[in-house]
N, C-alpha and C positions, 0 to 999 in steps of 0.2 A: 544588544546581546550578541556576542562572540557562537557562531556554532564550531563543535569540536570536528572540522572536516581535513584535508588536505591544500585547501585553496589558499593560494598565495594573499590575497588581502578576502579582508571581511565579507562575507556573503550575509545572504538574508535571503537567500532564492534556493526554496525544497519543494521535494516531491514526494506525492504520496504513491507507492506502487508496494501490493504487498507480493512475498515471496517467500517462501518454505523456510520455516523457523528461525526469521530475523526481524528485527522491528521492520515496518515500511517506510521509513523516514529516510529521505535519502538531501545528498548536496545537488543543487539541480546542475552545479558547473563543474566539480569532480568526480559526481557517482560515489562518494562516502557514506556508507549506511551509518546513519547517527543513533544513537541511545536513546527511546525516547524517554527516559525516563530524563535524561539531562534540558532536555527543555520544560519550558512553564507551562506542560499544561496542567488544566485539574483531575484529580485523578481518577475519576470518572470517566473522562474523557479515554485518559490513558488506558484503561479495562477496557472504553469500548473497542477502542483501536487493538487491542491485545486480543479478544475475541475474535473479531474481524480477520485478523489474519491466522487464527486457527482454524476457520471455515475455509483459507484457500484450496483449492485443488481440491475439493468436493465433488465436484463435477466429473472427476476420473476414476476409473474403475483401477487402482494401481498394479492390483495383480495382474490384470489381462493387456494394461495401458492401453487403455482408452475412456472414448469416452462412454459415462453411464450414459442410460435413456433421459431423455430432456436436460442434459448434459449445459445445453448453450442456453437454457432460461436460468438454469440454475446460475452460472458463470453472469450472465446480464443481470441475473439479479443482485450478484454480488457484485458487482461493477455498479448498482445505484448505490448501495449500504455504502462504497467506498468514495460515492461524491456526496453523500449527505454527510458522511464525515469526516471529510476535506471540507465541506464549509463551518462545520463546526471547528476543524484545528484553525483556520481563517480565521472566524470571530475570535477564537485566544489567542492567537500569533499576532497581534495584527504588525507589527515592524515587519514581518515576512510575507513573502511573496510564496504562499501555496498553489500548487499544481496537482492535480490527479492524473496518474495516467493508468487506465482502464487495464486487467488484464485481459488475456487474446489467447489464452491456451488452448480454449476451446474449439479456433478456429485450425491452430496446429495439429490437436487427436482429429481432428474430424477431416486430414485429408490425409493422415496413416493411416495405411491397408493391411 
């Protein structure tokens, strides 16, 4: 299976990294956020990953910008949800090569003053 990215020949190598109101599916060689609706997964799968990234940036208080109290448990814990389900899009991908990469916001509000 072809993904619809930018890359000059065929990839098979994505990453998962979620971000403010776009799937988290990404080309891991061009940085092309993909649809994920255009891949095979099921779509269950697809909800949970659609959830997932409507939890991001929980951890920030947006009015004040910063971070809430327990801010960075919140954020770690949303960083496991996000490699329990990077190995479930593994088990359904399996021709592709998935990656997680963990968000780190929390580390940024937390050395704004």
């Amino acid at each position: 299976m072809k993904i619809n990215c930018n890359c000059q020949e065929n990839t098979n190598e994505i990453v998962i990294e979620a971000d403010y109101g776009i799937d988290p599916i990404w080309c891991k060689n061009c940085g092309t956020n993909l649809d994920i609706d255009e891949l095979p997964l099921t779509q269950s799968l697809k909800r949970e990953v659609e959830q997932w990234v409507v939890d991001y940036g929980n951890w920030i208080d947006w009015e004040t910008d910063k971070l809430i109290v327990n801010g960075e448990q919140l954020e770690k814990k949303y960083n496991e949800i996000g490699k329990k389900l990077t190995k479930k899009v593994k088990e359904e991908l399996k021709e592709f090569s998935v990656v997680y990469k963990p968000s780190d916001t929390a580390g940024l509000y937390k050395n704004i003053k």
